[in-house]
C-alpha positions as CSV (number, residue, x, y, z in Angstrom):
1,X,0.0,0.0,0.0
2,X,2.9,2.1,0.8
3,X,4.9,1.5,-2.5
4,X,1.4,2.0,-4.6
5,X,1.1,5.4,-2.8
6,X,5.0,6.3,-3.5
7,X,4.8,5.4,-7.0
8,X,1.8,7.2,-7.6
9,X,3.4,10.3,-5.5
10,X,6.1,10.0,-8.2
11,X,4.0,9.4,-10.9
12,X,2.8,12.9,-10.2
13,X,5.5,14.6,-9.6
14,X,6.7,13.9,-12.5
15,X,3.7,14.9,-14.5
16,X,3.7,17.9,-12.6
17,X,7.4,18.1,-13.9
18,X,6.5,17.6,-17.6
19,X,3.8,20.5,-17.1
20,X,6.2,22.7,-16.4
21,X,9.0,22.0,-18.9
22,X,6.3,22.1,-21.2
23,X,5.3,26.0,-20.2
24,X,9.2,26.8,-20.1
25,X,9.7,25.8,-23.6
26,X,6.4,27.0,-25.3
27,X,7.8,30.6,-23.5
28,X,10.6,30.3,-24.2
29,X,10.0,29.6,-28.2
30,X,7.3,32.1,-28.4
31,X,10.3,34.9,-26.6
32,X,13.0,33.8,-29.4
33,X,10.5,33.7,-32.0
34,X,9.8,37.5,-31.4
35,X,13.4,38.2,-31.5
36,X,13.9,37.0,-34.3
37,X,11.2,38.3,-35.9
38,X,12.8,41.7,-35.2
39,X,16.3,40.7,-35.6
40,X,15.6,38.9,-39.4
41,X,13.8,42.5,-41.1
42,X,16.8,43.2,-42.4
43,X,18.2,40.7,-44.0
44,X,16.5,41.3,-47.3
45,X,17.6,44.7,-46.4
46,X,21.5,44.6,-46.1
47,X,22.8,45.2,-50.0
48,X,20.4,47.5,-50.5
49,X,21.4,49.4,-47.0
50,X,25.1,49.7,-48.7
51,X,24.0,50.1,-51.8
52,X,22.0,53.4,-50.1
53,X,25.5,54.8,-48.6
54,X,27.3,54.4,-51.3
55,X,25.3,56.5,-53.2
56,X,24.5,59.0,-50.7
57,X,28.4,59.5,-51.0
58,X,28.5,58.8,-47.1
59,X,31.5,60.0,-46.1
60,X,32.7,57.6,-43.8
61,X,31.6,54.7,-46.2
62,X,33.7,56.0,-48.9
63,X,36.4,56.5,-47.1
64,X,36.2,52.5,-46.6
65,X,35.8,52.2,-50.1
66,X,38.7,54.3,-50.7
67,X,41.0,51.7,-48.4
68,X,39.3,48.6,-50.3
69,X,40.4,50.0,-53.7
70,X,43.7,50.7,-52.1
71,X,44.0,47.3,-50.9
72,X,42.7,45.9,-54.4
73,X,45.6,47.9,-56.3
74,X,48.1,46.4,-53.7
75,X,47.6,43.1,-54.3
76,X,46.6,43.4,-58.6
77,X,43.1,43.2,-58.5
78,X,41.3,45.9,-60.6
79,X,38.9,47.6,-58.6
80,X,35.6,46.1,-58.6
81,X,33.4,48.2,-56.6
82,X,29.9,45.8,-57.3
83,X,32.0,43.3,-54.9
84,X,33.1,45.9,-52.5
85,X,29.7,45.2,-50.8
86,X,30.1,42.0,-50.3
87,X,33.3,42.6,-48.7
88,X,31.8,45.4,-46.5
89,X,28.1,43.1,-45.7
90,X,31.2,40.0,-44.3
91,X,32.6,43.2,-42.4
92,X,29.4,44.2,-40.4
93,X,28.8,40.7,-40.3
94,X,32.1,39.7,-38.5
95,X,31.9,43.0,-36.1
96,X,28.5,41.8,-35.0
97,X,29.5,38.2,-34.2
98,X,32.7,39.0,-32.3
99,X,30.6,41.0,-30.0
100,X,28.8,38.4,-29.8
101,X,31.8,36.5,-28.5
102,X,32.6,38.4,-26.0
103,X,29.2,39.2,-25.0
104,X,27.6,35.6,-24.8
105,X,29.5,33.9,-22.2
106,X,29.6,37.2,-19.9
107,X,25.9,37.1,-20.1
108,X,26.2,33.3,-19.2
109,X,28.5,33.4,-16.6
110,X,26.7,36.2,-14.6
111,X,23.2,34.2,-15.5
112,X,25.0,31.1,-13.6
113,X,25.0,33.4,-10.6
114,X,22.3,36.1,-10.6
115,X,19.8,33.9,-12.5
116,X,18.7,33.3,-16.1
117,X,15.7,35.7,-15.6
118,X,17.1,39.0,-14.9
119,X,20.1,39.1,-17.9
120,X,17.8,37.6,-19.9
121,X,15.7,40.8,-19.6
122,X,18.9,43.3,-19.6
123,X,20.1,41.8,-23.1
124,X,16.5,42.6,-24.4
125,X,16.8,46.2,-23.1
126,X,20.2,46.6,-25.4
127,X,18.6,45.2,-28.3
128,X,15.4,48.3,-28.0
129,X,18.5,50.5,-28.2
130,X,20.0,48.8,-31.1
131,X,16.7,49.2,-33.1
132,X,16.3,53.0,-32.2
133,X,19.7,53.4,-33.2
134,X,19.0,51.9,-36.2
135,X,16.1,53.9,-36.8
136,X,17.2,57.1,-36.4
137,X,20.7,56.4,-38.4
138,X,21.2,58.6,-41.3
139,X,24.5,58.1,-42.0
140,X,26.7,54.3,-42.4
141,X,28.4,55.7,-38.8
142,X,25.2,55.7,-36.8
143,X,23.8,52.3,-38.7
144,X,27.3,50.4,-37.8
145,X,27.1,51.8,-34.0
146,X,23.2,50.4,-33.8
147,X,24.7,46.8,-35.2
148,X,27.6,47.2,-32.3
149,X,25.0,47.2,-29.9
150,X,23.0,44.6,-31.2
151,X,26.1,42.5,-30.8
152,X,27.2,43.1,-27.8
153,X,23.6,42.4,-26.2
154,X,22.2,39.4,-28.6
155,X,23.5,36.9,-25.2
156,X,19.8,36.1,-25.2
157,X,20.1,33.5,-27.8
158,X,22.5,31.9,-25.7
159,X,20.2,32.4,-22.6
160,X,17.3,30.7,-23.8
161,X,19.6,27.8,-24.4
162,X,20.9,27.5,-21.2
163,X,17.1,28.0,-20.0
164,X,16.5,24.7,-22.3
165,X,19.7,23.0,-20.4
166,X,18.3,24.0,-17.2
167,X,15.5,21.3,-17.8
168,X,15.5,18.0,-15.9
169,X,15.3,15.4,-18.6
170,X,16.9,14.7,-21.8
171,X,14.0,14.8,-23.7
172,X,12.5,17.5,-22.7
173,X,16.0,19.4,-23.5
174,X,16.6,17.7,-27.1
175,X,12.6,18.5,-27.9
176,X,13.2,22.3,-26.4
177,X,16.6,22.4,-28.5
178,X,14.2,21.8,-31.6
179,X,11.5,24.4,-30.5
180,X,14.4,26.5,-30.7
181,X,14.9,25.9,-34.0
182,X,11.7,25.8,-34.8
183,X,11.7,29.4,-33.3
184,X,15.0,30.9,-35.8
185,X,13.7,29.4,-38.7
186,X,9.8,30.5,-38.1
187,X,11.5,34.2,-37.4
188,X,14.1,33.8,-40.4
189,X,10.9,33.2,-42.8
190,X,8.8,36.1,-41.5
191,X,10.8,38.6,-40.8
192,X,12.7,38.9,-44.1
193,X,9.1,38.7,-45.8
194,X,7.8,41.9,-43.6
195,X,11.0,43.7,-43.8
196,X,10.9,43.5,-47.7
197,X,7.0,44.5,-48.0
198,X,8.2,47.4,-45.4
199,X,10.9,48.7,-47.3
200,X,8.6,48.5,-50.7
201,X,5.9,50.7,-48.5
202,X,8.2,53.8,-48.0
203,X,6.7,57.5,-48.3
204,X,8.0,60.5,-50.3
205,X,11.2,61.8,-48.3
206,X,11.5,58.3,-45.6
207,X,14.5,56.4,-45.5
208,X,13.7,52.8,-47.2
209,X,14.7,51.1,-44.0
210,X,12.4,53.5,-41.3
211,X,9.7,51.4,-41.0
212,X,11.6,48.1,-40.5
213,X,14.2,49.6,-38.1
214,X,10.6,50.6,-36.0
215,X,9.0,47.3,-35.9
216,X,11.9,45.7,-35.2
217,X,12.1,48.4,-32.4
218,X,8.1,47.4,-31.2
219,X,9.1,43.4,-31.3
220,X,12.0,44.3,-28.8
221,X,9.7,46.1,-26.6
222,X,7.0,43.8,-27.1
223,X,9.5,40.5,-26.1
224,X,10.3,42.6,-22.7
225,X,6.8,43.1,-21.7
226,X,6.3,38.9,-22.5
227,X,9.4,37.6,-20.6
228,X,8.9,39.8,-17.7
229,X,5.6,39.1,-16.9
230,X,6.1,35.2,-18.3
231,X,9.2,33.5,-18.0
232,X,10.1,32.1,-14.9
233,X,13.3,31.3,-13.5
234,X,14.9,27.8,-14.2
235,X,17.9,28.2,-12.3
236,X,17.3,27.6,-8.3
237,X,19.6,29.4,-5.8
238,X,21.2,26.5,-4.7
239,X,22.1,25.6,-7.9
240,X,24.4,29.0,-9.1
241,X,27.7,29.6,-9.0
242,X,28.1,31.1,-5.3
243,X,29.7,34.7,-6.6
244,X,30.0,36.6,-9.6
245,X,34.0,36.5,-9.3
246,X,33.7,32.5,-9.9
247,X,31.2,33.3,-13.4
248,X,33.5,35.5,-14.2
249,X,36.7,33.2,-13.6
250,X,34.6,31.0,-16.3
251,X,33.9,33.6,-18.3
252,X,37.6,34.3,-18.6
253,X,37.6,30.8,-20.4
254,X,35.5,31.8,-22.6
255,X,37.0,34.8,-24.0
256,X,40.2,32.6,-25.3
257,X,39.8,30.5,-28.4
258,X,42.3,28.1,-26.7
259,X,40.3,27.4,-23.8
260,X,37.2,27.2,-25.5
261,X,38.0,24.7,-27.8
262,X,39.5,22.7,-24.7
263,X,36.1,23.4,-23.0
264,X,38.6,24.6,-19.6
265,X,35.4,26.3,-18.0
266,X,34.1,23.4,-17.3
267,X,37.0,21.2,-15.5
268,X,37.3,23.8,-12.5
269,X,35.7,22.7,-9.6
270,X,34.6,18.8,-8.1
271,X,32.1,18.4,-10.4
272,X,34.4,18.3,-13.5
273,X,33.2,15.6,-16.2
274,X,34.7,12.7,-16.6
275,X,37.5,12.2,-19.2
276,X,35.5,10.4,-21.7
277,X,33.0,12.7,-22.0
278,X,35.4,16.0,-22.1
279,X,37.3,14.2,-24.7
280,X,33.3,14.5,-26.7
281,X,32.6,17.9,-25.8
282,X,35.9,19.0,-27.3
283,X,35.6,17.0,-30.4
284,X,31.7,18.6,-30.6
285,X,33.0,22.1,-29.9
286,X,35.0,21.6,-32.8
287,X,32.7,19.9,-35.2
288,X,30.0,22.6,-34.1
289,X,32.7,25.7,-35.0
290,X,33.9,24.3,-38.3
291,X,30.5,23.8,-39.4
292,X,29.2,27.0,-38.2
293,X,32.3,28.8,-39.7
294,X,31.7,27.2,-42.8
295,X,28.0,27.7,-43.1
296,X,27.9,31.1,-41.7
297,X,30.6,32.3,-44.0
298,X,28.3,30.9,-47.2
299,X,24.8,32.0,-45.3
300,X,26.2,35.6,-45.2
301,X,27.3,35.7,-49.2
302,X,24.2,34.3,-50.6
303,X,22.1,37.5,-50.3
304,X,24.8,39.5,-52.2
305,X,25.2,36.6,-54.8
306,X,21.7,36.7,-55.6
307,X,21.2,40.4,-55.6
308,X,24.3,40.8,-58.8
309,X,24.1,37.1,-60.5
310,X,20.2,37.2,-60.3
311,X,19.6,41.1,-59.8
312,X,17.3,39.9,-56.7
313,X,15.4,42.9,-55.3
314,X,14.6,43.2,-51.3
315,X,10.9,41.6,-52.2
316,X,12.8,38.5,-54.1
317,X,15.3,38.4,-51.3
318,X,12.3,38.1,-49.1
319,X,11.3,35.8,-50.9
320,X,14.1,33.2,-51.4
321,X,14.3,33.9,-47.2
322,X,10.6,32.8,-46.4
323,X,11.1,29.6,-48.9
324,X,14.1,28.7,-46.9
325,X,12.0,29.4,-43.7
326,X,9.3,27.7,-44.5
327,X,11.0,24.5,-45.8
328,X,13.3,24.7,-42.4
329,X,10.2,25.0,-40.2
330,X,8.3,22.2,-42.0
331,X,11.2,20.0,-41.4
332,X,12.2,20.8,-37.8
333,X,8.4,20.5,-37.3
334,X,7.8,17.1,-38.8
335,X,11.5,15.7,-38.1
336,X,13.9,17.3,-36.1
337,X,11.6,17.2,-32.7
338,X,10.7,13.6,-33.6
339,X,14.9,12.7,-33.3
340,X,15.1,10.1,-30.6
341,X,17.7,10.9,-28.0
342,X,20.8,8.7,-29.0
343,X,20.5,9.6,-32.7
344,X,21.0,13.3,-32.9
345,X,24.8,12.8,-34.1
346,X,23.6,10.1,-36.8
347,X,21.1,12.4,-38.4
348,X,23.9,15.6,-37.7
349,X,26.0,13.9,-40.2
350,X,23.6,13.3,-43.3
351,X,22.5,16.9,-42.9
352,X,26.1,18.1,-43.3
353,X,26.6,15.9,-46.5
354,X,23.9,17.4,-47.9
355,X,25.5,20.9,-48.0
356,X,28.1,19.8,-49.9
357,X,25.9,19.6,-53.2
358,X,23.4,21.9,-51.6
359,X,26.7,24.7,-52.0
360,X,27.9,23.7,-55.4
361,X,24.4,23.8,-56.5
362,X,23.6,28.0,-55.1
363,X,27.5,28.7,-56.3
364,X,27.3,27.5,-60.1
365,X,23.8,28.2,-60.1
366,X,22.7,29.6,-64.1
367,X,19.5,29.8,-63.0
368,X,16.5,30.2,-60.4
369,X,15.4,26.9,-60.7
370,X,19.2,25.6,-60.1
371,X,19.1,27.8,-57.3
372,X,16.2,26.5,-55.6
373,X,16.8,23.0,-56.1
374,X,20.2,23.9,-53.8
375,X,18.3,25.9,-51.6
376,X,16.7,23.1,-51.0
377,X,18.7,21.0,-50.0
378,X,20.4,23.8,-47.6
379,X,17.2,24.5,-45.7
380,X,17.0,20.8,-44.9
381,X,20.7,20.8,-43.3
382,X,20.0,23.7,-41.6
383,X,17.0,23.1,-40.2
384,X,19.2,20.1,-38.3
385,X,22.5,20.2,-37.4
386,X,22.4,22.9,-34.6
387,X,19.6,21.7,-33.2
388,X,21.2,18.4,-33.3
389,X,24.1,19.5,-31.6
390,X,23.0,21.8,-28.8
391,X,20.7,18.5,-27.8
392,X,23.7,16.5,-27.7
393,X,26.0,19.4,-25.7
394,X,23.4,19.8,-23.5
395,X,23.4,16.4,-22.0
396,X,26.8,17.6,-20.6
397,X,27.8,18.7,-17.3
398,X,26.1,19.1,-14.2
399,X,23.4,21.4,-13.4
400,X,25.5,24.4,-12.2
401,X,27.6,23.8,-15.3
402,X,24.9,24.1,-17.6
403,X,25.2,27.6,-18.2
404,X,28.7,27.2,-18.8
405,X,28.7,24.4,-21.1
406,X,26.0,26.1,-23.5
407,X,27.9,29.9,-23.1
408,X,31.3,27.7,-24.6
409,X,29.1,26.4,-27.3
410,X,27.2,29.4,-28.1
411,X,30.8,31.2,-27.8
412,X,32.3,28.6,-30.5
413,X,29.2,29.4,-32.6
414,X,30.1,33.3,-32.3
415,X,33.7,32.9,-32.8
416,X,32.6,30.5,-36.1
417,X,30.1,33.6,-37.3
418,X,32.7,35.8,-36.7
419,X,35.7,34.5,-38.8
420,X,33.4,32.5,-41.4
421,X,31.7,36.0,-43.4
422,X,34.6,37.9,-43.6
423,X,36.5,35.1,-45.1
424,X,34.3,33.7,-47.2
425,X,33.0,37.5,-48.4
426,X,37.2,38.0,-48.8
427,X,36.9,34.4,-51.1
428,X,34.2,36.0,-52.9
429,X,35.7,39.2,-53.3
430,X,39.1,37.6,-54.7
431,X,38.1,35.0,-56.7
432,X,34.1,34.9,-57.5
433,X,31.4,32.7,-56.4
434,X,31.8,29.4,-57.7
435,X,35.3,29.2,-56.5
436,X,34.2,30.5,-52.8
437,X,31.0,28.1,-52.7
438,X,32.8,25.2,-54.0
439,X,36.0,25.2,-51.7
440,X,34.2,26.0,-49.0
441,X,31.2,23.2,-49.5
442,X,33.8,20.0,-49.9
443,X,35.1,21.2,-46.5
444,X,32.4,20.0,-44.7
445,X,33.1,17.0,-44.8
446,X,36.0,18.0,-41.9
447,X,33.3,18.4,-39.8
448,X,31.5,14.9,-40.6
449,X,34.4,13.0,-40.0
450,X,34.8,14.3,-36.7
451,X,31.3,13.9,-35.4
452,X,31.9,10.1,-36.7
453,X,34.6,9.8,-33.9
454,X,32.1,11.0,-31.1
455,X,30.1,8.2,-29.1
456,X,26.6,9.2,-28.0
457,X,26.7,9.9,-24.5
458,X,24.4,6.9,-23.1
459,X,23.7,8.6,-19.2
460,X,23.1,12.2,-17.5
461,X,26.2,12.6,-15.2
C-alpha cells in the first residue's frame, strides 16, 4: 500500500514536472520567435542598405571604399566596386558576431550566478537601443554603432539555451533544442518577408529602412513586456555559482579561443566531467565551430550573390528567405523534434553531406530553378545540425555547469560567425562565387568525419 502510494506520489511529480517544462519551452519559443522576428527585417535589407550609402556618398563609407580599392591595387586586382559590398556586408557581419563572443558567455556566466531571468531581460533592453539606433541612423556611422550594440547584447540567444539546459530530462532538452529551432527558422521566414513589403511601402522623403528599423524596435519592446511578466526562472539558488567573481573566472575561459575549444570552464571545480565525455565535448565544440564557420561564412554571401548574379530585389530576397524558412520549419516540425535521444549525431551527419551539393548547387547556379533545387537541400541541413548538436552538448555537465557548457558552445558558434563572413566574403571578393561556394562546400566533410569519432553519450552525469 505504501509503495502504490510512493509510486503514484512519483507518478505525479513527474507529471507535474512535464507540465512545467512544457510552459518553459512553449515561453521560451514564443520569446525567441519575437526576436527573431525583429532581428531577421533586415536581411532582405542589407545590399540595399550599402547600396544606399554608397550613393549618398556617405563619407565615412567611402572613405572605406577608398581603403578597399587601395588594398585591391596592392595586391593586382582591378577595382571592382559591385563586390566591394560584399566585402563590406562580411565586415558588419564579422563585427557583429565578435561582439557576440565576448558578450555571450559574460551574459552566461553572470546568469550562472544572478539567474537566467534577470540578464535575460537586460540583453533585451540593449537590443530596444540597437533598433532606435538603427532607426534614427542617417549616415553608415550611426547604422554600424546600432549593429555594435545589437552584438554586444544578442547573449539572449544563448540564454534561452541554457534555460532549455536547465530542464531535468533529456527529452525534454533535445525536444526544447528543436523548438528552438523551430523558433530561428519561423523568425528567419517572417521577418525577411515583412522587412521586404516594409521597405517597398516607403513614403516621399522616408528612408527605405524606417519602417523596419521601427517594428523591429516594437518586437524588442513587445518580447520585454512577454518575458517579464512570463518567463520564470529555471535556475534555483542552490544551484548557481556562489559569486560573480567565480562566473567571471569562467567567463575568462570563454574569451580565449584556446580554452574554449578545450572546454577549460568546465573542468574547474569537483564536479568536473569525466575524461570520456570531455574528450566529446571538445571534439563537438570543434565539429560545431567548423561547421558553423563554414556555413555562416556561405549564409552571409548568398544575399549578395543573388542580388548581382540574379539582380534579386529586397521583395525577391524576401522571398528566397521565407522559402528557406518555410522548408526549415516544415522540417524541424515534422522531423527534427521527432529525433530520438541517441540519434542526434547520426542524423547531424547526413545533414552536413547534404551541403556539400546543396553549396555547389547556389554557387554554379545559371539559374533560379538551379538555385532552388540547392536551396533546397540547404534549408533541410540547416534546419538540423544545430539543433542536433546543442541536444547533444546539453546532456553535458552538471546542473551548475549548464550555463557554462551552453555559453562555450554558443561562444564557438560566435567565434565561427565571426571568422566565417569575412572570409568567405574576402573568397568572394578575390576570386568569385563558384570558387568561394565550391572550396568551402567540400570542406564540410571536416566536420563529418569528426562527429563520426564521437560516441553518444548513453547517461546524464
Amino acid at each position: 500500500m505504501a509503495l502504490r502510494e510512493r509510486e503514484t506520489s512519483s507518478s505525479s511529480i513527474n507529471d507535474k514536472q512535464e507540465q512545467n517544462c512544457g510552459r518553459v519551452i512553449t515561453i521560451v519559443f514564443l520569446a525567441l520567435f519575437i526576436d527573431l522576428l525583429g532581428f531577421a527585417l533586415i536581411l532582405p535589407l542589407f545590399p540595399s542598405i550599402l547600396d544606399y550609402y554608397s550613393q549618398t556618398e556617405d563619407g565615412f563609407y567611402l572613405s572605406l571604399q577608398r581603403g578597399v580599392d587601395w588594398f585591391a591595387v596592392m595586391v593586382g586586382m582591378p577595382p571592382e566596386r559591385k563586390y566591394n559590398s560584399v566585402l563590406f556586408g562580411g565586415l558588419i557581419g564579422s563585427i557583429f558576431s565578435i561582439l557576440q563572443f565576448f558578450s555571450s558567455p559574460l551574459t552566461g556566466a553572470v546568469s550562472d550566478c544572478l539567474g537566467r531571468r534577470p540578464v535575460i531581460l537586460m540583453t533585451v533592453m540593449g537590443l530596444i537601443t540597437s533598433y532606435a539606433l538603427w532607426a534614427a541612423s542617417r549616415t553608415f556611422g550611426v547604422f554600424l554603432l546600432s549593429r555594435i550594440v545589437g552584438g554586444i547584447s544578442k547573449g539572449n540567444v544563448s540564454l534561452s539555451t541554457a534555460i532549455i539546459a536547465d530542464l531535468h530530462s533529456p527529452k525534454a532538452r533535445s525536444k526544447g533544442m528543436a523548438m528552438i529551432g523551430v523558433a530561428f527558422s519561423l523568425g528567419f521566414t517572417l521577418g525577411p518577408m515583412i522587412g521586404a513589403y516594409l521597405a517597398m511601402e516607403t513614403e516621399k522623403g522616408e528612408v527605405f529602412y524606417l519602417h523596419s528599423a521601427l517594428l523591429a524596435l516594437v518586437f524588442a519592446v513587445a518580447d520585454l513586456i512577454f518575458i517579464f511578466f512570463l518567463l520564470p526562472e529555471t535556475l534555483p539558488k542552490e544551484k548557481r555559482v556562489s559569486s560573480v567573481t567565480s562566473g567571471f573566472q569562467a567567463a575568462v575561459d570563454l574569451l580565449s579561443p584556446l580554452a574554449l575549444f578545450q572546454f577549460s570552464a568546465v573542468t574547474r571545480g569537483k564536479e568536473s566531467p569525466s575524461e570520456e565525455n570531455l574528450q566529446n565535448l571538445r571534439i563537438l565544440g570543434l565539429a560545431y565551430f567548423l561547421y558553423l564557420f563554414l556555413f555562416s561564412g556561405l549564409e552571409y554571401t548568398l544575399s549578395f550573390l543573388t542580388h548581382q548574379r540574379f539582380q534579386f530585389s529586397s521583395m525577391q530576397q524576401g522571398k528566397m528567405f521565407f522559402f528557406i524558412g518555410i522548408t526549415m520549419a516544415v522540417i524541424q516540425g515534422g522531423y527534427a523534434r521527432r529525433i530520438k535521444p541517441g540519434n542526434e549525431i547520426r542524423a547531424g551527419k547526413r545533414a552536413i553531406m547534404l551541403l556539400i551539393p546543396a553549396f555547389l548547387l547556389i554557387g554554379w547556379a545559371a539559374n533560379v530553378t538551379m538555385l532552388s533545387v540547392g536551396l533546397l537541400l540547404y534549408s533541410f541541413a540547416a534546419a538540423i545540425v544545430i539543433p542536433c548538436l546543442s541536444a547533444v552538448v546539453s546532456g553535458y555537465g552538471s546542473a551548475s555547469q549548464k550555463g557554462r557548457v551552453m555559453g562555450i558552445l554558443r561562444s564557438l558558434g560566435a567565434l565561427a560567425r565571426a571568422l566565417g563572413p569575412i572570409l568567405s566574403a574576402t573568397v568572394y571578393w578575390l576570386a568569385g562565387a563558384e570558387v568561394c561556394f565550391t572550396v568551402c562546400g567540400a570542406l564540410f566533410v571536416v566536420p563529418f568525419a569528426l562527429l563520426g569519432s564521437v560516441k553518444q553519450q548513453t547517461k546524464e552525469e
